[in-house]
N, C-alpha and C positions, 0 to 999 in steps of 0.2 A: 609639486608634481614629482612623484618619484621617476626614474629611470629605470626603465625595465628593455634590459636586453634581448628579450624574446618579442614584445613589440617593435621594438627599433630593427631586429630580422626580418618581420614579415613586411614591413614599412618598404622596407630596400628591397628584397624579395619580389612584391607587388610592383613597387615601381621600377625597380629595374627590369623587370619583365616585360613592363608594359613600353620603357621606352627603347629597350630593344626590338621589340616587333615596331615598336614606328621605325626606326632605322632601318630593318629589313625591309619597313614594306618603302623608305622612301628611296633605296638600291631600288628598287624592282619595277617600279611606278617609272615608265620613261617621262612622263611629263612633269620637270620637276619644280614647276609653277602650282602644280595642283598636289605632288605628294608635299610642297611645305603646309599643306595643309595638316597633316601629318604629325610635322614639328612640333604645333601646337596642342596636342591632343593634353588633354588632362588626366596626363598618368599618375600622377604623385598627388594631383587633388582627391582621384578616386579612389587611390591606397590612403590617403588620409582619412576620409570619411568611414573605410568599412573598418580601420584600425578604431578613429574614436566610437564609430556604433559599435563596434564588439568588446571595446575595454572600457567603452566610456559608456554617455548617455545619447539617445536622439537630441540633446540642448547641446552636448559637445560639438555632434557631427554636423547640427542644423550652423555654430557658428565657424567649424570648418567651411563649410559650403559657402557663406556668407563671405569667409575671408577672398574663398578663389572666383568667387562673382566680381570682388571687386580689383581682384589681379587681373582678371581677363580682360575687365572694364581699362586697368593699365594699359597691359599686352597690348592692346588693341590703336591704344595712344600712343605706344612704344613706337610698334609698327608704322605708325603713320611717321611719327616724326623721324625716324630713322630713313625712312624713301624719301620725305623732303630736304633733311641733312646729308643725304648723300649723294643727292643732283644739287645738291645748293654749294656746298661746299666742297664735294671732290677728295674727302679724306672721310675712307670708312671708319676707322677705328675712333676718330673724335664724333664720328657720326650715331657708331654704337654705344660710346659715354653718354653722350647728351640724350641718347635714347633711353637710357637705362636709369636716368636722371629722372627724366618725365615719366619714367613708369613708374618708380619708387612713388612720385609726388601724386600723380595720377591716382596710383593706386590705393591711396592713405585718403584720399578727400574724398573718393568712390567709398571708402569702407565707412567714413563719417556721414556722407550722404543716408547711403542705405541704412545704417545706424538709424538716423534722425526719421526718415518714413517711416521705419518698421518699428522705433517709440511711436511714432503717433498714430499707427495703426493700432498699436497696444491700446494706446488712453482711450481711443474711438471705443473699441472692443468694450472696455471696462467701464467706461460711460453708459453704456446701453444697457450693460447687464445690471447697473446698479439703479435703473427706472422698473 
């Protein structure tokens, strides 16, 4: 894959933009339980996708998509274990290690999971069409 610096601009561009307005909007938002909803918004997943549909292929941007399906799938394990490590143990910062641990690990066996269904959706597919 070559490097192409006019890609990697709108990349930053896009997502910078986007995670700027969540910042504004989570200043703005007094409820700040409901703007970390915010936090998570998928900025950099949705500059990723319209980067690879515009330079790349829909098969690039379909495994873009795939990859942050199964980050979320992390995120989502992160978030848990990070509120249980930090009533459990009383130290945020080993709380956020250990969280960002299970997201990594979470997130790699979420992308193998979906992997292994969406092969055997394939072979299903390709089964029928060869009757």
């Amino acid at each position: 894959m070559k490097l192409d610096f006019k890609d990697l601009a709108l990349r930053f561009v896009f997502g910078g933009a986007a995670v700027a307005a969540c910042y504004i909007i989570l200043q703005i938002i007094p409820s700040k339980s409901f703007a970390g909803v915010f936090a998570a918004f998928p900025a950099v997943m949705a500059a990723a996708v319209i980067m690879a549909g515009h330079f790349g292929t829909s098969e690039q941007a379909s495994d873009i998509v795939l990859g942050a399906s199964a980050g979320m799938i992390g995120c989502t394990i992160c978030v848990f274990t990070a509120a249980f490590c930090m009533e459990h143990l009383n130290r945020w910062g080993l709380s956020i290690i250990i969280a960002l641990i299970f997201w990594f690990f979470s997130s790699y066996f979420a992308t193998r999971l979906i992997q292994g269904f969406l092969g055997k959706m394939k072979e299903k597919r390709q089964q029928k069409t060869h009757y």
